[in-house]
N, C-alpha and C positions, 0 to 999 in steps of 0.2 A: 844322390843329390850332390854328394861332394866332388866328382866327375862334373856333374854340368857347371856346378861353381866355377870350378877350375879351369875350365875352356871358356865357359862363358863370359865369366864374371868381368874380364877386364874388358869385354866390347861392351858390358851392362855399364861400367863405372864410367868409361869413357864417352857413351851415351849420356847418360846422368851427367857429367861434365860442360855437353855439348847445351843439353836439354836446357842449365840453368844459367849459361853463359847466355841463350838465346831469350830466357826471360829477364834478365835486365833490362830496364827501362832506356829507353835512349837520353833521355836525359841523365842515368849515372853511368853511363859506357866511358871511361877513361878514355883522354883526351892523348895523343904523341905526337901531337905538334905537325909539324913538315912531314912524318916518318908513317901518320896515321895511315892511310890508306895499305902500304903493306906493310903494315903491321897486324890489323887487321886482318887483312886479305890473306897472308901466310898462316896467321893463325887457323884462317878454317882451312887452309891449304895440308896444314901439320895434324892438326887436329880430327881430320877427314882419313889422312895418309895412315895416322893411327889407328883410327877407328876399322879401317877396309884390311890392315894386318891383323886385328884382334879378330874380325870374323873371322879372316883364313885363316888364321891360328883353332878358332874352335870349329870349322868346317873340317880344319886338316884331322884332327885330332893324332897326330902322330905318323899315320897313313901317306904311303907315297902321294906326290902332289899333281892333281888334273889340271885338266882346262875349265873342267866343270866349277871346281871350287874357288878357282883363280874370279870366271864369270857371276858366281855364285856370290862371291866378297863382294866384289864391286857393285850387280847391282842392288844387295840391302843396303850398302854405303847412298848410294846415287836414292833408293828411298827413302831413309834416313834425314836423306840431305832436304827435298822435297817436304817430307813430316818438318825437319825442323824449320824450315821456310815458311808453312803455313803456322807453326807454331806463333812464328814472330808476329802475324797480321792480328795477334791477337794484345802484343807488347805492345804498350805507350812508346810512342817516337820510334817505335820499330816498323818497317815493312819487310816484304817477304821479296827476293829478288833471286830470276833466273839465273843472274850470270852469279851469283853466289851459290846456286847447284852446281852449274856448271864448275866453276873454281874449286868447289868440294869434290865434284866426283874427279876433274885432275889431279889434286891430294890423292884420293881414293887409287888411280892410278900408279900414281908418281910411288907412293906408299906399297903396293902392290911389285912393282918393275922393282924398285929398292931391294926387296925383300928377295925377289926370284933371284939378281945382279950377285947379291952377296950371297945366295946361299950356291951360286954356281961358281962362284970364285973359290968358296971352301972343301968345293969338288963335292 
């Protein structure tokens, strides 16, 4: 159990993170002025990027890195994304929008490539 914890746990936390950020009401969703839109829009972009390295971290578990797991990250990230989109149709003032999969599963990517970039720079 302590094994699955440890792989697991941070794409659970970061899920949980996602989950409760997506049940805010739209009427108490913090306002940034000029800035809202990517502010927002980064956030699920960051937040997604995190989410898609937590999987392949507990896919990898340690084990040289495939293509399988690389595909594997991405698309529980891209359902995930999906899950928490229908999530919202269910929040006040919230609706559930494509192109915010979409921007998640780029995260997901962008978060993925990140992670390949730097661990092939450290040889």
């Amino acid at each position: 159990m302590k094994a699955w914890i440890w792989h697991w746990g941070p794409a659970v936390i970061i899920m949980a993170i996602i989950f409760a950020a997506s049940a805010t009401p739209g009427s108490e969703m913090p306002k940034f002025g000029i800035l809202d839109l990517l502010i927002k829009k980064g956030g699920h972009m960051l937040g997604y990027a995190l989410l898609a390295t937590a999987f392949f971290r507990a896919l990898r578990r340690g084990k040289s890195v495939s293509r399988f797991q690389f595909i594997l990250s991405l698309s529980l990230t891209v359902l995930y994304a999906i899950s928490d989109e229908w999530h919202q149709s269910f929040t006040p003032g919230r609706t559930p929008s494509f192109q915010d999969v979409c921007i998640d599963a780029a995260g997901g990517f962008i978060g993925l490539a990140l992670w390949y970039w730097i661990r092939a720079r450290r040889g």
